[in-house]
C-alpha positions in Angstrom: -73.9 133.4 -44.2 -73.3 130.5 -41.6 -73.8 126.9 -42.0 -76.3 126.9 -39.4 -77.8 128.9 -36.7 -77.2 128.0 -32.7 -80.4 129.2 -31.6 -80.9 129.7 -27.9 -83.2 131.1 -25.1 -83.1 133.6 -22.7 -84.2 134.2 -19.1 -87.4 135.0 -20.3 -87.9 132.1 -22.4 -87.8 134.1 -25.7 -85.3 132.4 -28.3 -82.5 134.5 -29.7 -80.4 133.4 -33.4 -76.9 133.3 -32.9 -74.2 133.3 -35.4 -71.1 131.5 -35.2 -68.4 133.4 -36.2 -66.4 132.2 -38.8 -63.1 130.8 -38.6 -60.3 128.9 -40.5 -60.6 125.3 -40.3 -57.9 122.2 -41.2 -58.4 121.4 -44.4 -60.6 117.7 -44.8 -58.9 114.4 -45.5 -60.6 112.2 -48.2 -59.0 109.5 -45.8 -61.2 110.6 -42.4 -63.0 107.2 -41.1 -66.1 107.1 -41.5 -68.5 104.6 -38.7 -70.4 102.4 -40.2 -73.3 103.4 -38.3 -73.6 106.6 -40.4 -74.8 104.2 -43.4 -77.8 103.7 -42.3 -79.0 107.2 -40.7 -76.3 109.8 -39.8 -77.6 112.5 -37.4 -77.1 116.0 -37.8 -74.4 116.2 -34.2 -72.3 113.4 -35.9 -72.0 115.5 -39.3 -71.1 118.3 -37.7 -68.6 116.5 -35.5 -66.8 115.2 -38.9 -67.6 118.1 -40.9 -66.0 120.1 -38.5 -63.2 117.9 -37.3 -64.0 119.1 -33.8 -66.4 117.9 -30.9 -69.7 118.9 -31.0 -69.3 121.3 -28.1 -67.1 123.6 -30.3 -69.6 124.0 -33.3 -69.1 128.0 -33.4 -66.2 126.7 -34.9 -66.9 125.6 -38.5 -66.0 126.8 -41.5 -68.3 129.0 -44.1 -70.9 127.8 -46.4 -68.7 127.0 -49.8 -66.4 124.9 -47.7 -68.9 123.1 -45.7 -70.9 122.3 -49.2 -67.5 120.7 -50.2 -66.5 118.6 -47.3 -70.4 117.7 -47.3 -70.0 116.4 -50.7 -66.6 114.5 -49.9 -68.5 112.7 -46.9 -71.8 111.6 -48.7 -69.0 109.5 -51.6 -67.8 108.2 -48.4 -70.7 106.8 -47.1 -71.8 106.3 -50.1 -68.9 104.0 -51.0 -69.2 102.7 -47.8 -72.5 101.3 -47.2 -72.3 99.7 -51.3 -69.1 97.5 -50.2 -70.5 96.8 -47.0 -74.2 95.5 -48.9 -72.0 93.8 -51.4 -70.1 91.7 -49.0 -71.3 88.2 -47.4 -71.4 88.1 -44.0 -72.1 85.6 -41.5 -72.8 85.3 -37.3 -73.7 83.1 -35.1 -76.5 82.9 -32.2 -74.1 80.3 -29.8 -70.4 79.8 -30.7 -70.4 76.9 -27.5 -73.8 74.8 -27.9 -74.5 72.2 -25.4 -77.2 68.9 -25.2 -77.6 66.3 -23.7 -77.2 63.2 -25.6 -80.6 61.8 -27.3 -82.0 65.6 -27.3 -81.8 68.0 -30.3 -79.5 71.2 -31.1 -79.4 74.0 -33.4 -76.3 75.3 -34.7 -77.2 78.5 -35.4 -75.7 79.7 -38.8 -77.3 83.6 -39.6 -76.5 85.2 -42.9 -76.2 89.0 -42.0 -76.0 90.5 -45.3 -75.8 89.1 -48.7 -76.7 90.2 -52.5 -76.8 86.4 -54.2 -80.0 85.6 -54.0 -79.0 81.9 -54.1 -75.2 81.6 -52.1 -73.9 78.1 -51.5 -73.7 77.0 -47.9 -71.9 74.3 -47.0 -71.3 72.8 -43.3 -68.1 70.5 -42.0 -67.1 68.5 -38.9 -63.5 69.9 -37.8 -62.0 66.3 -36.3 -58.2 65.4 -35.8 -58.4 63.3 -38.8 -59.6 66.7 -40.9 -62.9 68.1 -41.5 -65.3 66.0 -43.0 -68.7 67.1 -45.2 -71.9 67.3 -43.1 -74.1 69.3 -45.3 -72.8 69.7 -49.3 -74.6 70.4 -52.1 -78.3 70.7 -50.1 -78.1 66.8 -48.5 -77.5 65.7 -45.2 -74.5 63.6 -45.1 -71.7 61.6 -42.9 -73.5 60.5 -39.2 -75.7 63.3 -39.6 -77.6 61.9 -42.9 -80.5 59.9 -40.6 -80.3 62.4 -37.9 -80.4 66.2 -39.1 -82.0 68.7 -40.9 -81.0 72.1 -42.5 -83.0 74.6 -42.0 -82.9 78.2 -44.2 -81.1 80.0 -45.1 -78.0 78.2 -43.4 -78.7 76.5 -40.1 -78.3 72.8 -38.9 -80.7 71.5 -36.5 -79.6 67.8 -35.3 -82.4 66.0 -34.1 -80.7 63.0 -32.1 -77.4 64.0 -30.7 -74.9 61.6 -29.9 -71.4 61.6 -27.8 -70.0 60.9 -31.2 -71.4 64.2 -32.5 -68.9 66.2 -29.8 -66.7 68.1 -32.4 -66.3 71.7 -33.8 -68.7 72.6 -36.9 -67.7 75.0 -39.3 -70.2 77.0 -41.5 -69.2 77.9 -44.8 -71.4 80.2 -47.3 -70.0 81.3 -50.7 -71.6 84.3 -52.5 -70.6 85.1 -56.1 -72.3 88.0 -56.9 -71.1 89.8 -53.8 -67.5 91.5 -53.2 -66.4 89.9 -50.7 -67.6 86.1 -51.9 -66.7 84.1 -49.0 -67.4 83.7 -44.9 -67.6 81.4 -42.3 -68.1 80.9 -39.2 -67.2 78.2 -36.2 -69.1 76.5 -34.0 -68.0 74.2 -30.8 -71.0 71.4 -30.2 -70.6 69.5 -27.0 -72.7 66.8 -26.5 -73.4 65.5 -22.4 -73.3 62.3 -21.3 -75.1 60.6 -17.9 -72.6 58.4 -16.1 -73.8 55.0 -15.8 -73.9 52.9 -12.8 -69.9 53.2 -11.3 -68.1 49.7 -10.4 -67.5 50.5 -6.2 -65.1 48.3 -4.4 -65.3 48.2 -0.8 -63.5 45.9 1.5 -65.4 43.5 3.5 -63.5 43.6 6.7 -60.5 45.7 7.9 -58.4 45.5 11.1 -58.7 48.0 13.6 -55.7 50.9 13.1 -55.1 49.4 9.4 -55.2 51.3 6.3 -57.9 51.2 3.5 -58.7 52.3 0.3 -62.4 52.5 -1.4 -62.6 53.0 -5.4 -65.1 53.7 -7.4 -64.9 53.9 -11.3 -67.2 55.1 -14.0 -65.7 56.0 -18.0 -68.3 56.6 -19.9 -70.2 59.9 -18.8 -69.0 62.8 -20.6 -67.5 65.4 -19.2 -65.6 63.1 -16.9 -67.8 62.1 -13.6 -67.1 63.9 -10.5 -67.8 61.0 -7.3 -69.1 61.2 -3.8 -69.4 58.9 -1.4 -71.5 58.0 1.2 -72.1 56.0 4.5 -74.7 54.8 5.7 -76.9 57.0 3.4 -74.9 60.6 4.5 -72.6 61.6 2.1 -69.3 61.7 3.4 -67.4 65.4 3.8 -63.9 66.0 1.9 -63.0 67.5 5.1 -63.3 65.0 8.3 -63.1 67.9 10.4 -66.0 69.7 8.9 -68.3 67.1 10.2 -68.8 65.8 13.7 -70.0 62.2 12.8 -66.8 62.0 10.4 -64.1 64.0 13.0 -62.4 61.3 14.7 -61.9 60.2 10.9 -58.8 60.0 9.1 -59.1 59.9 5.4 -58.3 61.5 2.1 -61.4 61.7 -0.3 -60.7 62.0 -3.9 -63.7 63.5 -6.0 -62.0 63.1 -9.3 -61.0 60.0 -9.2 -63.6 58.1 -7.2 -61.0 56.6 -4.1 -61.5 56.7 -0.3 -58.6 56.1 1.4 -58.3 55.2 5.7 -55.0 56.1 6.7 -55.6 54.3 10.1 -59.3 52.1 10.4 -61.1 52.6 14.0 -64.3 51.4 15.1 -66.7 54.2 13.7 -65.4 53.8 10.2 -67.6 50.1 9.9 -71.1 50.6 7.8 -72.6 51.2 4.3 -70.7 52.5 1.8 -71.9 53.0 -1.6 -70.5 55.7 -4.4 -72.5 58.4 -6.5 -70.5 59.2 -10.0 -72.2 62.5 -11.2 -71.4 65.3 -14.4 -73.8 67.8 -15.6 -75.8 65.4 -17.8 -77.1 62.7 -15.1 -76.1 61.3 -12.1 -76.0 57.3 -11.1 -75.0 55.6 -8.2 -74.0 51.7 -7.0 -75.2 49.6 -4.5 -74.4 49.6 -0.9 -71.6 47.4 0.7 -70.4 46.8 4.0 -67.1 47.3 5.5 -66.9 45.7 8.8 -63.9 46.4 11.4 -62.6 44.1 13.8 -59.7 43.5 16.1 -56.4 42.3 15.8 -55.7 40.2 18.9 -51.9 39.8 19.3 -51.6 37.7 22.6 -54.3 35.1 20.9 -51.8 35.1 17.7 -49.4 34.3 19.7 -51.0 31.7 21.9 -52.1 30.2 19.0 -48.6 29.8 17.2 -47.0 28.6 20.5 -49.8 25.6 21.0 -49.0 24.9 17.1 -45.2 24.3 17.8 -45.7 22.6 21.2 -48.1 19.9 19.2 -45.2 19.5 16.4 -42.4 18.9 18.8 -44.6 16.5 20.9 -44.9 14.8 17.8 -41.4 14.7 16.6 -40.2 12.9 19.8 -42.9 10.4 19.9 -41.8 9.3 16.7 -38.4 9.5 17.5 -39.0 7.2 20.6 -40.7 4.9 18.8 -38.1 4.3 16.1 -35.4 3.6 19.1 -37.9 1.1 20.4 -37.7 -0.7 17.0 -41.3 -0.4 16.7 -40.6 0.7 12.8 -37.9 -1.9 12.1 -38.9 -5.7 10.6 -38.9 -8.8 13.0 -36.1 -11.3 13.0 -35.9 -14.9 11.5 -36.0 -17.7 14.5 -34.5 -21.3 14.0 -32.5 -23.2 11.3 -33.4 -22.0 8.5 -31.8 -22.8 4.7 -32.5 -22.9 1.4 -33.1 -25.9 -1.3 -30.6 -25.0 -3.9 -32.3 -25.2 -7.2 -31.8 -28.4 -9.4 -30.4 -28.3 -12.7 -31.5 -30.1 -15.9 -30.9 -33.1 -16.0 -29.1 -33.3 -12.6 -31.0 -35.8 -9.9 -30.1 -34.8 -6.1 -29.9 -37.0 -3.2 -30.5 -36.6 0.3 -27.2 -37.9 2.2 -27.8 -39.0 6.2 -25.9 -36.0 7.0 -28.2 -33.4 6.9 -27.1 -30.7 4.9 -24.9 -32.9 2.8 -25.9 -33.4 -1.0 -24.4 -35.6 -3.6 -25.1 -35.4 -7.3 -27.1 -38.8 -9.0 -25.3 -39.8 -12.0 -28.4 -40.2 -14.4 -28.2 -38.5 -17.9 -30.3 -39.1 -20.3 -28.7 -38.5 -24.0 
């Protein structure tokens, strides 16, 4: 007598029992896989398939009834054994491995306890940093940054109620069972936290020569991830292609969008107006005021001019003093007459005046 019956219709709709003939099969492997899908509820093509050991096409195959009974038998310890280890292990998932916020909104890092037999498991959670991970949730408090700021929700989830850039950092789950086989899992999750640029620092130049280079910068460090810049003049944002743009086409510049610069190769005429920069990232975007860059001309024959009337004025100058000093007007004036000098008198020495002018004799009058 068969396993089973393949029973099929005819033309006439009227179904017919077939028998499969029987037939020598491989002999079954205690160490056949068995899907874990068959724990829950195997259906009647799959047992075939592994009773059999052949696709379900070739059922008219399988073996008699005392074999089939055995090999039944074999496979229901298997998935027997199966499903127990599988109920008696701990195992975790996660609902988003690569959260996002913005900063000063919420987040749930999802932590979901698949299957477990401790009816109380201890879960723990910890902030993977370079300096080592660090407790965030132990022994059911809030802890670390997070102590004001989160709260766990069961059976293992952390929901952070006021994120911060600081917060930006890899979480790791940790749930230990110890009435269950397998005791231990975990489970990693990376939490980045987006930051809005604030207003960028712009430098623009106030005036530029014609045909001169120029550079425009603008900087902003504290949005997270890094800013990405535009600029803009005169309220139109400014191509990173000149050529793409018939306002900008006579143009020549290189635009930087990663790090915020503006650079003129060569200044002309249409380059003067308004220029102000926009820093944005996916949090936020911000933006400076406008400044004006002005262009004008470099005049070469009035340079010139104007150095050559410089050094006529200083040579004219130079020889006036010259001619002056030849003309004595810088020297002192001369002494006129007979001029001399009273030589001074001693102590104690009486001078008298001779006739002869000029001629002194000495007075003879001491007094002891």
């Amino acid at each position: 007598m068969a396993l089973w019956e393949v029973v099929s219709e005819d033309e006439a709709g009227e179904a017919h029992s077939i028998t499969p003939p029987l037939s020598p099969s491989p002999p079954f492997s205690l160490s056949h896989s068995v899907p874990a899908s068959l724990c829950l509820s195997p259906s009647p093509p799959q047992l075939c398939e592994l009773l059999c050991a052949r696709p379900v096409t070739h059922t008219e195959h399988c073996i008699d009834s005392k074999m089939a009974k055995a090999r039944l038998t074999c496979l229901l310890a298997l998935l027997t054994t199966h499903c127990v280890l599988t109920v008696l292990a701990v195992e975790l998932k996660t609902d988003n491995a690569s959260p996002w916020t913005n900063e000063f909104d919420k987040i749930e890092l999802s932590c979901v306890i698949e299957s477990i037999s401790t009816l109380r498991p201890r879960v723990e959670w910890k902030k993977i940093t370079v300096g080592g991970p660090s407790y965030v949730f132990f022994d059911n408090k809030i802890m670390g940054d997070l102590e004001n700021r989160a709260i766990f929700r069961e059976p293992a989830s952390l929901l952070i109620l006021n994120a911060t850039r600081s917060d930006t950092a890899k979480y790791r789950c940790e749930v230990t069972a110890v009435n269950d086989q397998k005791s231990f899992d975990e489970t990693v999750i990376d939490l980045v936290v987006r930051v809005k640029p604030v207003v960028p620092k712009c430098f623009v130049p106030k005036s530029v020569p014609f045909g001169k280079p120029a550079e425009l910068s603008c900087v902003e460090k504290e949005g997270f991830p890094d800013s990405q810049y535009q600029w803009f003049k005169n309220k139109e944002e400014i191509p990173d292609d000149p050529k793409s743009s018939l306002k900008f086409f006579n143009s020549s510049y290189i635009l930087n969008a990663e790090k915020g610069t503006l650079k003129f190769t060569a200044v002309r005429k249409e380059d003067a107006g308004e220029y102000f920069c926009r820093a944005k990232n996916d949090a936020g975007q911000a933006e400076c005021l406008p400044q004006k860059m002005e262009v004008f001309d470099l005049d070469l024959v009035g340079i010139l001019l104007g150095v050559l009337v410089v050094v006529v004025v200083l040579l004219c100058i130079t020889v006036g003093i010259c001619c002056a000093y030849k003309k004595g007007y810088f020297s002192s004036q001369k002494q006129t007459g007979n001029n001399y000098k009273v030589p001074a008198r001693g102590d104690g020495v009486d001078y008298v005046r001779t006739e002869d002018e000029g001629d002194f004799r000495h007075k003879s009058s001491f007094v002891i």
